[in-house]
C-alpha positions, 0 to 999 in steps of 0.5 A: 119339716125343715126349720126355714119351711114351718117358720116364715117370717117374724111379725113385728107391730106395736101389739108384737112389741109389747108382747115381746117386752110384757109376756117374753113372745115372740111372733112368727107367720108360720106355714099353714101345714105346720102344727105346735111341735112342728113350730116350738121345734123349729124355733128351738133349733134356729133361734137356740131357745127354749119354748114354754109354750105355742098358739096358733091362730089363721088370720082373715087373710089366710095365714098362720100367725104363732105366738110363742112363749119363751121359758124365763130364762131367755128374753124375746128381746134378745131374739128380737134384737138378733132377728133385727125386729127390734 
């Protein structure tokens, strides 16, 4: 799959930022036919990370919500800032 097809768009609350800041993750409405390795390889590629780890969870409106674990070296922060979510 096309990296712009599996990876929507970035999701920002205040639950989101506290994660970015306390657990390095970041959070993205994925496309309901993409699976973990479709998203942790898309999110290397666009955003020029490395990705400890993915979950996914289907929200009561029907979408696909990914929570993805950067490795330590790279800071969700810094993507944050890049994606202007920040």
């Amino acid at each position: 799959m096309d990296p712009h097809e599996v990876i929507l768009y970035p999701l920002m609350t205040e639950s989101a930022s506290l994660m970015v800041e306390k657990d390095n993750k970041l959070i993205f409405i994925v496309s309901l036919k993409a699976g973990k390795s479709d998203i942790k390889e898309a999110v290397e590629k666009l955003y020029e990370v490395k990705v400890a780890k993915t979950t996914l969870l289907i929200t009561p409106q029907g979408q696909k919500k990914a929570f993805v674990k950067l490795m330590p070296e790279y800071k969700a922060s810094d993507v944050a800032i890049k994606l202007g979510i920040l």
